[in-house]
C-alpha positions as CSV (number, residue, x, y, z in Angstrom):
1,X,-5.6,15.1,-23.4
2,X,-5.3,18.5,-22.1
3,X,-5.4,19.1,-18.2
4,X,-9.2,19.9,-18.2
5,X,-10.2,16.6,-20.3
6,X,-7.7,14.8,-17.6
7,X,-9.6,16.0,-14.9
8,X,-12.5,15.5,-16.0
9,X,-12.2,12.0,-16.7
10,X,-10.5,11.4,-13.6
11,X,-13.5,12.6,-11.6
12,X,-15.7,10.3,-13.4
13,X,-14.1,7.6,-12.3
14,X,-13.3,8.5,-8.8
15,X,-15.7,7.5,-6.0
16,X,-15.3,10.0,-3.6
17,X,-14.6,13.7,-5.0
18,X,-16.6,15.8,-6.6
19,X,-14.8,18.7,-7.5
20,X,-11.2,19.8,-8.0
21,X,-10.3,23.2,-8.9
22,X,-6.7,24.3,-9.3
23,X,-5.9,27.9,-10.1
24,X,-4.8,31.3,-9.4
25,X,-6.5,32.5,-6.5
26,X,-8.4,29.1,-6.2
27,X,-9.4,29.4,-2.4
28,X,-11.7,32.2,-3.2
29,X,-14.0,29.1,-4.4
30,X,-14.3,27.9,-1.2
31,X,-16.7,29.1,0.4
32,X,-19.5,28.6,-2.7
33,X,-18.2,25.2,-2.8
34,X,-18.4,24.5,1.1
35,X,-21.9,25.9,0.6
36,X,-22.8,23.0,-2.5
37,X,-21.8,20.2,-0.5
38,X,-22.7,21.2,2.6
39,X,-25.6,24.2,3.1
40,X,-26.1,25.0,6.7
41,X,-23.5,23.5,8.1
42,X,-20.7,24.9,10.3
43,X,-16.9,24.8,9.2
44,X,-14.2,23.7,11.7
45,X,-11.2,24.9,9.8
46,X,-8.0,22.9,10.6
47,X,-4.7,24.3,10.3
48,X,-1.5,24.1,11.4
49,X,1.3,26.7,12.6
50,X,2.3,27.2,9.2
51,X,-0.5,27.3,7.3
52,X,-3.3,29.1,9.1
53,X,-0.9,32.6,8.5
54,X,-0.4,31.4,4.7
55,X,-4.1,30.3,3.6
56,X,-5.5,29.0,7.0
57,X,-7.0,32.7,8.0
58,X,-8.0,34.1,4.5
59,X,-10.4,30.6,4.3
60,X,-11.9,31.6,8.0
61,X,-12.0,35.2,6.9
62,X,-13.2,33.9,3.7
63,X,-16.2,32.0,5.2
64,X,-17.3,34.3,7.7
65,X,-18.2,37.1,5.3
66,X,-19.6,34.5,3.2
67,X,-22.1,34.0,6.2
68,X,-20.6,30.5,6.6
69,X,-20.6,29.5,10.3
70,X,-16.9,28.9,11.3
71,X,-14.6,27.6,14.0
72,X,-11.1,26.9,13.9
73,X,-8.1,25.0,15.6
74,X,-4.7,25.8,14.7
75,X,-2.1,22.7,15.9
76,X,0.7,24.6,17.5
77,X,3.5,22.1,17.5
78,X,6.4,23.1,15.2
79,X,6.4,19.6,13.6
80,X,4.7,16.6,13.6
81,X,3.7,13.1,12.2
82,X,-0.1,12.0,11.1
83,X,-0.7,9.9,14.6
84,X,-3.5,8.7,15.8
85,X,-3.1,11.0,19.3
86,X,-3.6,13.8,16.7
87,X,-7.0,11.7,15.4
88,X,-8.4,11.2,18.7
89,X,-8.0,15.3,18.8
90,X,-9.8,16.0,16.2
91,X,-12.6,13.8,17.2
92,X,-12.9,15.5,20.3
93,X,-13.5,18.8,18.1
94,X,-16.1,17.2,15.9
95,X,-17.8,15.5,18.7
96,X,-17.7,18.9,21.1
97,X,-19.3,20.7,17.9
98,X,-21.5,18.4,16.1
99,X,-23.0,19.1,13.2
100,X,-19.7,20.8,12.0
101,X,-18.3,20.1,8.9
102,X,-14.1,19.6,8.4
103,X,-12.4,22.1,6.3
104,X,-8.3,20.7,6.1
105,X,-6.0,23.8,5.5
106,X,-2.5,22.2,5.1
107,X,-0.1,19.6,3.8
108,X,-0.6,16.0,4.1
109,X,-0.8,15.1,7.6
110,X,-3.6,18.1,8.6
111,X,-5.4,16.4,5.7
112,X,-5.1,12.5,6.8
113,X,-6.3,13.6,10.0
114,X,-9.3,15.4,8.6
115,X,-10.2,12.8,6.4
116,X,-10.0,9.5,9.1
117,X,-11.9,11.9,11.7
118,X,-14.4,12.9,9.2
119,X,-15.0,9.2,8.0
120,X,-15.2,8.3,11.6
121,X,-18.3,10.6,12.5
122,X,-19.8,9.8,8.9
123,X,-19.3,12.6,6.6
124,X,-17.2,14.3,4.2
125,X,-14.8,17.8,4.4
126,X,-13.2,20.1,2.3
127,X,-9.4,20.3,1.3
128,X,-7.4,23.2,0.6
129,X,-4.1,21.6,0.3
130,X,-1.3,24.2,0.7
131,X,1.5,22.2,-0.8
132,X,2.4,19.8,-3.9
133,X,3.8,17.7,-1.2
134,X,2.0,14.4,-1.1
135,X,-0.7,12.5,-3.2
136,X,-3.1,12.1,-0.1
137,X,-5.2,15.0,-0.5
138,X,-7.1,12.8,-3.2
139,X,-6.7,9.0,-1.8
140,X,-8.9,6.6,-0.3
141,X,-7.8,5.8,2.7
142,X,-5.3,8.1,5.4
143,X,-1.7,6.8,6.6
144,X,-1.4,6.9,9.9
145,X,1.0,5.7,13.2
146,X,-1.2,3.6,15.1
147,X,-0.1,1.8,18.2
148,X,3.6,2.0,16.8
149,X,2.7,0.9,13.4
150,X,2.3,2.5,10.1
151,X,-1.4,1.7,8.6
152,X,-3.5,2.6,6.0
153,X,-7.2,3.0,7.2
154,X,-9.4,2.8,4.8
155,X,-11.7,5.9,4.8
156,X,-13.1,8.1,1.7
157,X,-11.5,11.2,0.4
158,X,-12.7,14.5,0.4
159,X,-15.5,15.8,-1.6
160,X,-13.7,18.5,-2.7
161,X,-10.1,19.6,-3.6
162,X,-9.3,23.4,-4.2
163,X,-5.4,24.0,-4.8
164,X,-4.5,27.1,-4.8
165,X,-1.5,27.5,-7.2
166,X,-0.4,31.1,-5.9
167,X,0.1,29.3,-2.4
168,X,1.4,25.8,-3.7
169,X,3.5,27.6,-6.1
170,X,4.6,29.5,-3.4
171,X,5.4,26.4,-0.9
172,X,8.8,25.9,0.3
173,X,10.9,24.3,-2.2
174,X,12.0,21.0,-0.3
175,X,8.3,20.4,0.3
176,X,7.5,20.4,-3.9
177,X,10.7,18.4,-4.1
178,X,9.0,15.8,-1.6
179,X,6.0,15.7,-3.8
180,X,7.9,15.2,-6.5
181,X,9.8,12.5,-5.2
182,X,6.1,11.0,-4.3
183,X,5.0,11.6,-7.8
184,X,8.3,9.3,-8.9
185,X,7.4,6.1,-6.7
186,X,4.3,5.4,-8.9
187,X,6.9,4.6,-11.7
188,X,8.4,1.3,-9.5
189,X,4.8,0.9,-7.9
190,X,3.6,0.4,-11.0
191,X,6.1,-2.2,-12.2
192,X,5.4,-4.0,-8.8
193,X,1.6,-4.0,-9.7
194,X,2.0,-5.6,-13.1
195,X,4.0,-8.2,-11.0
196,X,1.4,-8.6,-9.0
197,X,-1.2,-9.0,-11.6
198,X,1.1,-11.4,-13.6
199,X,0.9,-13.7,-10.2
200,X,-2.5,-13.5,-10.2
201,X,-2.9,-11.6,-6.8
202,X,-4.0,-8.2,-7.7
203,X,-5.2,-7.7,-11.2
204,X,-4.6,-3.8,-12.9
205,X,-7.7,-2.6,-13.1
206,X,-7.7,-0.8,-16.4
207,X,-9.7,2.4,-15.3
208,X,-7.1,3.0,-12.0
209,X,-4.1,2.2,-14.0
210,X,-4.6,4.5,-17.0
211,X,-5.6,7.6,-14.8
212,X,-1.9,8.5,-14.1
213,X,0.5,6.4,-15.9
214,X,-0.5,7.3,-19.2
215,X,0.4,10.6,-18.2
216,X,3.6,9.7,-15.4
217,X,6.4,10.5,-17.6
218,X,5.1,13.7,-19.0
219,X,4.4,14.9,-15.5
220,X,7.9,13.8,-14.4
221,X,10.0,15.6,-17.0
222,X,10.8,18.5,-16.0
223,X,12.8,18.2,-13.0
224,X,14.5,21.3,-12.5
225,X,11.8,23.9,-13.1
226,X,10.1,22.1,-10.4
227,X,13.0,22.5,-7.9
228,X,13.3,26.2,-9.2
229,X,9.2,26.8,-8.5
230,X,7.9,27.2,-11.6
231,X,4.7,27.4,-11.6
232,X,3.5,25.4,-14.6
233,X,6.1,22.6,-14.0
234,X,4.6,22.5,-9.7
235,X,1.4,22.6,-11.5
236,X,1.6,19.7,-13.5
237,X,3.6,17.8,-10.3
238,X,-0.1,18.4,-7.9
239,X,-2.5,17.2,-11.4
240,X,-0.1,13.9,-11.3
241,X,-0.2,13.6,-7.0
242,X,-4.1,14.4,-7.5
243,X,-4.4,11.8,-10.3
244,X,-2.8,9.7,-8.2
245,X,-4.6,9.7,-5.5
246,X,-8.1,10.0,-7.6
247,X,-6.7,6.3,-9.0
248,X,-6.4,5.2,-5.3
249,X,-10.1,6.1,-5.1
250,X,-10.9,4.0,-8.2
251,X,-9.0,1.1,-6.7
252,X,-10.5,1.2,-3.0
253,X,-7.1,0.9,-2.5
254,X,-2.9,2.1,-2.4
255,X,-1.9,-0.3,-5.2
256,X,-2.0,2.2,-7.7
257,X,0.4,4.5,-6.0
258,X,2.7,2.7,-3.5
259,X,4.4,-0.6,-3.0
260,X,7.9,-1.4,-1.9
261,X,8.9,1.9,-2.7
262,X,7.0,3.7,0.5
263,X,8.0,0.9,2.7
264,X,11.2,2.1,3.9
265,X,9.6,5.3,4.9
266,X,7.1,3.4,7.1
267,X,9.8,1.7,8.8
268,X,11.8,4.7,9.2
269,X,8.2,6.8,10.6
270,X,8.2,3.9,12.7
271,X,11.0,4.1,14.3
272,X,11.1,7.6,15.0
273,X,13.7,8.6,12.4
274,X,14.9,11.7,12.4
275,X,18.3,13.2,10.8
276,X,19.6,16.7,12.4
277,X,17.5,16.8,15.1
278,X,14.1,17.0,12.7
279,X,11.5,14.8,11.1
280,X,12.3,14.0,7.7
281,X,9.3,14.7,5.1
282,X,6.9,11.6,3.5
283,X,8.9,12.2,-0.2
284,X,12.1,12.8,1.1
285,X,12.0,9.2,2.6
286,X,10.4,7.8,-0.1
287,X,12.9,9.3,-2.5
288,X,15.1,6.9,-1.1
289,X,12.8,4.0,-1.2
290,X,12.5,4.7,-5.0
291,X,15.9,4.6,-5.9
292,X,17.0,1.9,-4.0
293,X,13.9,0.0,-6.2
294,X,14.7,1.1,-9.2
295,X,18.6,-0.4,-8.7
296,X,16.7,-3.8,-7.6
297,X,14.8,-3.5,-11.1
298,X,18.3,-3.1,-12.8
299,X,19.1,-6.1,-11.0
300,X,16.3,-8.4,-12.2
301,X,17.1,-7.4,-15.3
302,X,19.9,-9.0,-15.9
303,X,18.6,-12.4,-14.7
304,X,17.6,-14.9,-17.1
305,X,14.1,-16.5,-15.5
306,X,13.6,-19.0,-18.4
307,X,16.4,-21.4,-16.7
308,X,14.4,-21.1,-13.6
309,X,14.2,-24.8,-11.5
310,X,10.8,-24.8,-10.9
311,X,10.7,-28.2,-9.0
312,X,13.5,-27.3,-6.9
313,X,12.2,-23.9,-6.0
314,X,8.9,-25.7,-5.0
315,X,10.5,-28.5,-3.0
316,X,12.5,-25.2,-0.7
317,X,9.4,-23.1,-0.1
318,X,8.9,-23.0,3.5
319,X,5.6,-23.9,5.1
320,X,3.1,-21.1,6.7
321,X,4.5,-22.1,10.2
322,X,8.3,-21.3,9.2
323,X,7.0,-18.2,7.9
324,X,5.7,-17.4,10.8
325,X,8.4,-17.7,12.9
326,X,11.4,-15.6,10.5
327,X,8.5,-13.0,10.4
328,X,8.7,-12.8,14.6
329,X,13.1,-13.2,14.3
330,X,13.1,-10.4,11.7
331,X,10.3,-8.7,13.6
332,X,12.0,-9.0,17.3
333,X,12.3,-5.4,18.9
334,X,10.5,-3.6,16.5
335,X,8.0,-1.3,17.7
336,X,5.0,-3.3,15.7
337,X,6.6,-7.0,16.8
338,X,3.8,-8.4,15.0
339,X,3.6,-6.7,11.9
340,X,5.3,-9.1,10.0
341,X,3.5,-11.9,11.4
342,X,0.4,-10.7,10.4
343,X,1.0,-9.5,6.9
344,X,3.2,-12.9,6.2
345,X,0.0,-14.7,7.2
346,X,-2.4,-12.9,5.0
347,X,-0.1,-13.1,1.6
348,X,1.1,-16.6,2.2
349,X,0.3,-19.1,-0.5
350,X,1.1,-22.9,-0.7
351,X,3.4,-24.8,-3.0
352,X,1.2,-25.4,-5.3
353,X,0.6,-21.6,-6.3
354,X,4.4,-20.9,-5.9
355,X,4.9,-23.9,-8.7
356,X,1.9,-22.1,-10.8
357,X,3.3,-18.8,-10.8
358,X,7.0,-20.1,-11.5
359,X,5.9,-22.2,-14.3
360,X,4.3,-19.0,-16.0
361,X,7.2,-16.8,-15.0
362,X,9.7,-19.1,-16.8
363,X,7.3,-19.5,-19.9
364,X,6.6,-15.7,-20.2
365,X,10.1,-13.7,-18.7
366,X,11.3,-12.0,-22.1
367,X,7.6,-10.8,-22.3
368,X,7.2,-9.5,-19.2
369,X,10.4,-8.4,-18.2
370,X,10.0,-5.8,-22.0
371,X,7.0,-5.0,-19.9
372,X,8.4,-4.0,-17.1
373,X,11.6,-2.2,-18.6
374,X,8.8,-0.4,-20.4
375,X,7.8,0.8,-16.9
376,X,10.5,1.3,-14.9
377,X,13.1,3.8,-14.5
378,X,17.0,2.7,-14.3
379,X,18.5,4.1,-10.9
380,X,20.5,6.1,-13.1
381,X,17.6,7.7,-14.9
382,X,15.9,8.1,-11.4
383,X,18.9,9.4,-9.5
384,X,19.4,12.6,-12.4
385,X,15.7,13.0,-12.4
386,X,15.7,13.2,-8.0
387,X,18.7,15.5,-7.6
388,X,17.4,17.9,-10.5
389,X,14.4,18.3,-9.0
390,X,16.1,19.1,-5.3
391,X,15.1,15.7,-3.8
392,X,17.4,13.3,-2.0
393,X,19.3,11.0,-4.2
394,X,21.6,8.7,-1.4
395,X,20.2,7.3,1.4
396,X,23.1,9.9,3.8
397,X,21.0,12.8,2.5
398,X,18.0,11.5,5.0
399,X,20.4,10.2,7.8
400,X,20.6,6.7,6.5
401,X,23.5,4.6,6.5
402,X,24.0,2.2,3.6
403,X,23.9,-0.9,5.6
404,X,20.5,0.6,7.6
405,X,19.1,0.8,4.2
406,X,20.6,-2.5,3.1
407,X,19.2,-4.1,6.6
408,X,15.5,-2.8,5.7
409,X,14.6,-5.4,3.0
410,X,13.6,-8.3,4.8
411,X,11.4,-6.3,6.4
412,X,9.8,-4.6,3.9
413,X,9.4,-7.9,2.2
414,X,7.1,-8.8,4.9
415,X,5.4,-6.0,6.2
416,X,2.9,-5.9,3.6
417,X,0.4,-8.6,2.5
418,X,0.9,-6.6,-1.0
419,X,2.6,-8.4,-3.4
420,X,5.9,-7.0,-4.6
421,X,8.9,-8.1,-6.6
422,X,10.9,-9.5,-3.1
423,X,8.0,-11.8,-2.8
424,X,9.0,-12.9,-6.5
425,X,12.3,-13.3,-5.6
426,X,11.7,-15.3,-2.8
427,X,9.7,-18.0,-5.0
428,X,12.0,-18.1,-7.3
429,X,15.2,-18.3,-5.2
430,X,16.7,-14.7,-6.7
431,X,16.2,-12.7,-3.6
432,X,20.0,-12.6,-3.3
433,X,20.7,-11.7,-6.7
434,X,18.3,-8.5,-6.7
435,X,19.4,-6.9,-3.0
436,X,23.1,-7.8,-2.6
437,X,24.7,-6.3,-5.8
438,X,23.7,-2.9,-5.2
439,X,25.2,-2.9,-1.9
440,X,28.6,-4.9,-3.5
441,X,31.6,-2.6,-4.4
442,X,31.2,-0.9,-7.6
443,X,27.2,-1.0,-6.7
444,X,25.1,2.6,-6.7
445,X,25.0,1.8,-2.5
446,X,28.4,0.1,-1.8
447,X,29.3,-0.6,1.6
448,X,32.5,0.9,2.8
C-alpha cells in the first residue's frame, strides 16, 4: 500500500478522526478544515512556549485573516508534564469562553490536555502536532498524572490531524528520536497482545492489529536518517505514531500500542523522575522500557513450556486476598499506594483459569513462541536500531540505575489490569527465569 491507500484505510476504521493531512506547508489547511468541522465557532488556540513562535502564531495569524474568531493561551512554563492541574486550566478557558472550539498547537502533552478538556465539555478540536514525538495526537484516550498516578482517561481523539512536515521535520532531533523510540514499543506491545489473546483475556481484533503492524518494520528501518532529520524517513516515523494511534481508536483502547513496555515510564512520571536537573521525554523513557522487554523476550525464549507442571503451578497460585496484600507491600510509599491493589483486583483470575491457560500453553509453546519470535525484536536488534536513531539504549542514559530498573518489575507487573507476559510468568512459575538473567553478569543490564 502506498501512504495514501494506508491512510485512507486507516481512517475508515477509526472512530474519531476525520481527516489527516501531512505535508509541506500543511497548516495552511487549517483554517478551511477548522471551518468543515466546526462553522461559526470560535478557536482557542493552545500553545506552549515553544511552539506558539514555531507554528502556534502563523495558525492564529492564519485564522484571523480567515475570518475565524480566535483566542489563544500560550503555557509559559519552560517544561512540563500532562497533569491534571494543567486540565483543570484549560477547562477554566473553555468554560470562561463557551462556545469555543480547541485548536492543540504542540507536542503531546498540549494535545492530551486539549483532547481530555474537550471530551469533558462535549466536543471535539483540532490538532496541529508540531513534532513526531508521540502517538497521542491520534489515540483514544489522553495519559495523564492524576492524584499521583499515571492514568489513561478514556476520551475521543481529535477530528482532525494536520502535520506539518516543514515544522516536524524541523523539530529538535531528540524529540523525533523519542517518537521513534514510541514507534518501537508497539513491536513488544504487540507480542504482549498476542499473549494476551492466547490467554483468552483480550482478543486481537483483526482491524486494530493490521493498521500498523503490517507496516511496523518498514516504518522502523531506517534508523539513522531519522536521527539525522530526514524528511522522508521523520515522515514515515509520524504515518506509523498516527497509525498507531488511529488503531488505539479502533480498539477503544491502548492495547494496540502499549503494554509493559510504557510502564516503567509511568512509574518513573510518577515519581517525579528527572536526570540533570530536567524532565526526561515520554520516548526517551520508554526507550528504556522497550529494551529491557525485548531482553525479557530473549529470555522466554530459551525456556522450554512443554515440561511445564501444570498441577503444581495450580496448587502455588495464591488466592485474591494474598494478592491483595503483596500488591499493598510492593505498593507501600508509592505516591499511588493503591495502584497495585486495584489493578491486581481487576485482572485476577482463579485456579481454575490459571490451570486452563497452562494446559494450552504447554500443548501450543513451539507454536506460539514462532509467533512471537515472529514479532519481537532481540535486545540486540533493538539496542542497534535505538542508538542509530539517537534514542537512549541503557537505562544511565535517562538517569536510571540498573538495580532501579531491575527493582521496577514487580511493579509493573501489577500496576496494570492489562495482561502482559510477567503475568504469564507468574502462572507458570518462570517469573525468575525472564527478569533475573538480564541483570546476572554477562547479562545486557548486569549489576556491578
Amino acid at each position: 500500500m502506498t501512504s495514501e491507500e494506508r491512510i485512507r484505510h486507516a481512517l475508515s476504521i477509526c472512530t474519531d478522526t476525520k481527516v489527516f493531512e501531512m505535508g509541506r506547508g500543511a497548516y495552511r489547511m487549517a483554517a478551511d478544515v477548522f471551518k468543515r468541522f466546526f462553522p461559526g465557532r470560535k478557536a482557542l488556540i493552545i500553545a506552549d512556549i515553544h511552539t506558539w513562535p514555531i507554528l502556534g502564531k502563523k495558525v492564529y495569524d492564519l485564522f484571523c485573516s480567515s475570518g475565524i474568531p480566535a483566542g489563544r493561551h500560550v503555557i509559559m512554563e519552560e517544561e512540563f508534564h500532562a497533569e491534571w492541574k494543567y486540565v483543570q486550566m484549560v477547562d477554566g478557558l473553555l468554560d470562561a469562553d463557551p462556545g469555543s472550539v480547541l485548536v492543540s498547537v504542540g507536542s503531546g502533552v498540549i494535545n492530551d490536555l486539549c483532547k481530555l478538556s474537550s471530551h469533558h465539555h462535549g466536543q471535539s478540536y483540532l490538532t496541529l502536532p508540531t513534532a513526531a514525538s508521540v502517538d497521542g495526537y491520534s489515540s483514544f484516550g489522553a495519559s495523564i498524572t492524576f492524584e499521583g498516578s499515571k492514568q489513561t482517561f478514556f476520551c475521543p481523539a481529535p477530528a482532525a490531524i494536520i502535520a506539518d512536515l516543514d515544522v516536524i521535520a524541523a523539530a529538535p532531533r531528540e524529540m523525533t528520536s523519542a517518537g521513534y523510540a514510541d514507534l518501537a514499543a508497539k513491536v513488544p506491545a504487540g507480542a504482549e497482545w498476542m499473549i494476551a489473546d492466547f490467554v483468552g483475556t483480550e482478543p486481537i481484533l483483526d482491524g486494530a492489529w493490521h493498521i500498523l503492524q503490517d507496516y511496523l518494520d518498514d516504518f522502523l528501518s531506517r534508523p539513522a536518517e531519522v536521527a539525522a532529520g530526514d524528511p522522508d524517513a521523520v515522515a514515515d516515523v509520524f504515518e506509523g505514531l498516527t497509525l498507531s494511534g488511529f488503531a488505539m481508536q479502533a480498539a477503544r483502547s491502548s492495547r494496540p500500542a502499549s503494554c509493559c513496555d510504557h510502564l516503567f515510564s509511568h512509574i518513573l512520571d510518577m515519581t517525579g523522575h528527572r536526570f540533570k536537573g530536567k524532565l526526561q521525554s515520554h520516548g526517551f523513557q520508554v526507550a528504556v522500557g522497550t529494551l529491557t522487554m525485548c531482553a525479557v523476550f530473549d529470555e522466554l525464549f530459551k525456556l522450554d513450556l512443554t515440561s511445564i507442571d501444570v498441577d503444581a503451578c495450580v496448587a502455588a497460585w495464591p488466592t485474591l486476598e494474598q494478592e491483595q496484600e503483596r500488591a499493598l507491600r510492593i505498593f507501600e510509599g508509592f505516591p499511588a499506594p493503591r495502584l497495585g491493589y486495584d489493578q491486581i483486583t481487576g485482572k485476577y483470575q482463579d485456579a481454575e483459569a490459571v490451570r486452563a491457560q497452562l494446559t494450552a500453553l504447554k500443548a501450543q509453546w513451539p507454536a506460539l513462541k514462532e509467533r512471537l519470535q515472529g514479532q519481537v525484536y532481540s535486545y540486540e536488534k533493538m539496542k542497534s536500531l535505538l542508538k542509530a536513531a539517537g534514542a537512549p539504549y541503557a537505562p544511565e542514559h535517562i538517569g536510571v540505575s540498573r538495580q532501579q530498573l531491575h527493582d521496577m518489575f514487580p511493579k509493573v507487573q501489577l500496576m496494570r489490569a492489562r495482561f502482559n507476559v510477567l503475568d504469564l510468568a507468574l502462572r507458570g512459575g518462570f517469573y525468575e527465569a525472564l527478569v533475573e538473567p538480564p541483570f546476572a553478569p554477562g547479562g545486557p543490564f548486569a549489576l556491578v
